[in-house]
C-alpha positions in Angstrom: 92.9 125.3 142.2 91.1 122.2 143.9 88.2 123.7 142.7 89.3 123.3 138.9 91.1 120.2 139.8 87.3 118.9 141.0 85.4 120.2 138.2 88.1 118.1 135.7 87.5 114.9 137.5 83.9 115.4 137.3 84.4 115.8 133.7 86.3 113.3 133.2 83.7 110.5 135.1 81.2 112.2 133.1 82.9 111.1 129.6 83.7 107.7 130.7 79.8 107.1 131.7 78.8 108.5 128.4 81.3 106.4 126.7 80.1 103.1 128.5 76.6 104.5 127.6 77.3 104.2 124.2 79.5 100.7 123.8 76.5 99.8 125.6 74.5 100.7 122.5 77.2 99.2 120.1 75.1 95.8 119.5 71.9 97.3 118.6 73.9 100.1 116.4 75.5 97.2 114.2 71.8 94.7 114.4 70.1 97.9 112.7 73.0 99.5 110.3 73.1 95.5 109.1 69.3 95.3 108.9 69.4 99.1 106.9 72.4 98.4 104.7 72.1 94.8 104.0 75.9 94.4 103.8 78.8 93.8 107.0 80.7 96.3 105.8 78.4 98.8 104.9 77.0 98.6 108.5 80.3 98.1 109.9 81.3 101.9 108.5 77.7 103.1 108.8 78.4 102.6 112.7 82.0 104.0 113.0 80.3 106.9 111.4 77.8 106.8 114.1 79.9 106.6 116.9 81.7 109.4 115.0 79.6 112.0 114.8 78.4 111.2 118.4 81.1 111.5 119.8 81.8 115.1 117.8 78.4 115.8 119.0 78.3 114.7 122.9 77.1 118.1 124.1 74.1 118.5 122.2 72.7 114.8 124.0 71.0 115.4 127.1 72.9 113.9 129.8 70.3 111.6 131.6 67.9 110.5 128.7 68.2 107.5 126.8 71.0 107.4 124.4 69.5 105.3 122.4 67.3 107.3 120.5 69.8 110.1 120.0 72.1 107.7 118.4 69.2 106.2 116.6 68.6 109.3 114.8 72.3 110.6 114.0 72.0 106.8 112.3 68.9 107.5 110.4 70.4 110.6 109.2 73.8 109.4 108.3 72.0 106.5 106.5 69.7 108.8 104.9 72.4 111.3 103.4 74.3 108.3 102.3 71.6 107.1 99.9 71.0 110.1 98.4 74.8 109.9 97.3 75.2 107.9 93.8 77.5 104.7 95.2 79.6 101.7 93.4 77.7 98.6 93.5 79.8 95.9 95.2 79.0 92.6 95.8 81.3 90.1 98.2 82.2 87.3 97.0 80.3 85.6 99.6 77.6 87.1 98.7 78.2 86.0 95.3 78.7 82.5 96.6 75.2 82.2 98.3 73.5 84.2 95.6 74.5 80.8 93.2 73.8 78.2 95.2 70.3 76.5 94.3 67.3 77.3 96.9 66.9 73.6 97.2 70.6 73.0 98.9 70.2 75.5 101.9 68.5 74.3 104.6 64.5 75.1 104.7 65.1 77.7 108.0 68.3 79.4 106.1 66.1 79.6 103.2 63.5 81.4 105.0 65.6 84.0 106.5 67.4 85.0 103.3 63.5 85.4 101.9 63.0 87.7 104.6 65.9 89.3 104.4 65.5 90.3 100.6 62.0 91.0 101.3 63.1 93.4 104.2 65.4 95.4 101.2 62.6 95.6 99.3 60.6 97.6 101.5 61.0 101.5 101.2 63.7 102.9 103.1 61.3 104.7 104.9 58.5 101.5 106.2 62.0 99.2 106.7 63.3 101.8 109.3 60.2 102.1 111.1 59.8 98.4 111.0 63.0 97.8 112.3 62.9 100.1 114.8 60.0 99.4 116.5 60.3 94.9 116.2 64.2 94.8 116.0 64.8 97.5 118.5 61.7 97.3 120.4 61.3 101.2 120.3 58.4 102.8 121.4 56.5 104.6 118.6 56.9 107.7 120.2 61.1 107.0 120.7 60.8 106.0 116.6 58.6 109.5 115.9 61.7 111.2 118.0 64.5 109.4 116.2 63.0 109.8 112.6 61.8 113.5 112.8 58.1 112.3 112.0 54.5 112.1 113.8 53.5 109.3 116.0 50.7 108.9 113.7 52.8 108.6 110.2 55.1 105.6 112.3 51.8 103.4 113.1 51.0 103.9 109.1 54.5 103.3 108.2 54.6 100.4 110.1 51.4 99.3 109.3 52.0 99.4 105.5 55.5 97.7 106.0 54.2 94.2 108.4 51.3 94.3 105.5 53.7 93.9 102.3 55.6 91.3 104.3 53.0 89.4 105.2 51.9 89.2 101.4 55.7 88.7 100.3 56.2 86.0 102.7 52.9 83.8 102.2 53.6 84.4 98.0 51.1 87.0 97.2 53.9 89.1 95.6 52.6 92.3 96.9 49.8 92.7 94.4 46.3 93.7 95.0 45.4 92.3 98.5 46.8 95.7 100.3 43.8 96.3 101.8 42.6 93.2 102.1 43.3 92.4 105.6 43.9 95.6 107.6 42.2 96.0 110.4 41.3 99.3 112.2 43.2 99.6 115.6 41.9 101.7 118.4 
């Protein structure tokens, strides 16, 4: 009997770290479902979601490894099943609000986080996760290869390609022609 009794109170300090471990992650989960989704309340259910299956899923994270990259990925995959589901287009009405407001009235700063903003939306789905992985959430490449299911290798390219078409976006080049232009080969 105090055997069992032991064995329960281990389990039970064993849920309560890995619950702390993940409202630990809670911040970082919302920064990249809002950076993936473009939309609060997109990211706001893309997390419950996360946290969701996570929770359903406990035993199959490794107790003692980063959590982070396990939750990463049930993101990634949650994210990726909901694209390939036709969805209603909403838009807030905030949204709607900014969207009509001439460029000249916002501030210049504002101005130039809304430009990378929509220029983050316009990457692929597949270069804007990479990307935000590795600068937002300061993964290591081989954490972002574990999270998305792909090769070190195709996450350096992905990445590559996505900093690229940002860097023409943002200095006006519209994406067109100069792909090549300035990549360098990195050792």
């Amino acid at each position: 009997m105090f055997g069992r009794t032991a064995r329960l109170q281990r389990q039970q300090r064993e849920r309560q770290a890995d619950e702390q471990a993940m409202l630990a992650c809670l911040p970082r989960l919302r920064r990249y479902a809002r950076a993936l989704t473009g939309q609060r309340d997109s990211a706001d259910d893309l997390v419950q979601d996360t946290l969701e299956r996570a929770w359903q899923k406990l035993d199959s994270w490794q107790r003692g490894s980063d959590m982070r990259p396990w939750l990463f990925a049930i993101m990634h995959n949650l994210h990726a099943d909901q694209r390939r589901q036709p969805a209603l287009v909403t838009v807030e009405l905030e949204q709607a609000a900014e969207a009509a407001l001439p460029a000249s009235s916002a501030e210049p700063g504002l101005a130039l986080a809304l430009d990378l903003e929509a220029a983050l939306q316009r990457l692929p789905a597949e270069q804007r996760e990479v990307l935000l992985l590795v600068v937002l959430e300061e993964m290591r490449y081989e954490d972002v290869a574990a999270t998305l299911g792909i090769p070190t290798g195709t996450v350096m390219s992905r990445l590559s390609r996505a900093r690229e078409r940002l860097r023409q976006w943002m200095e006006g080049a519209g994406g067109q022609g100069e792909a090549g232009a300035t990549l360098k080969v990195v050792k």
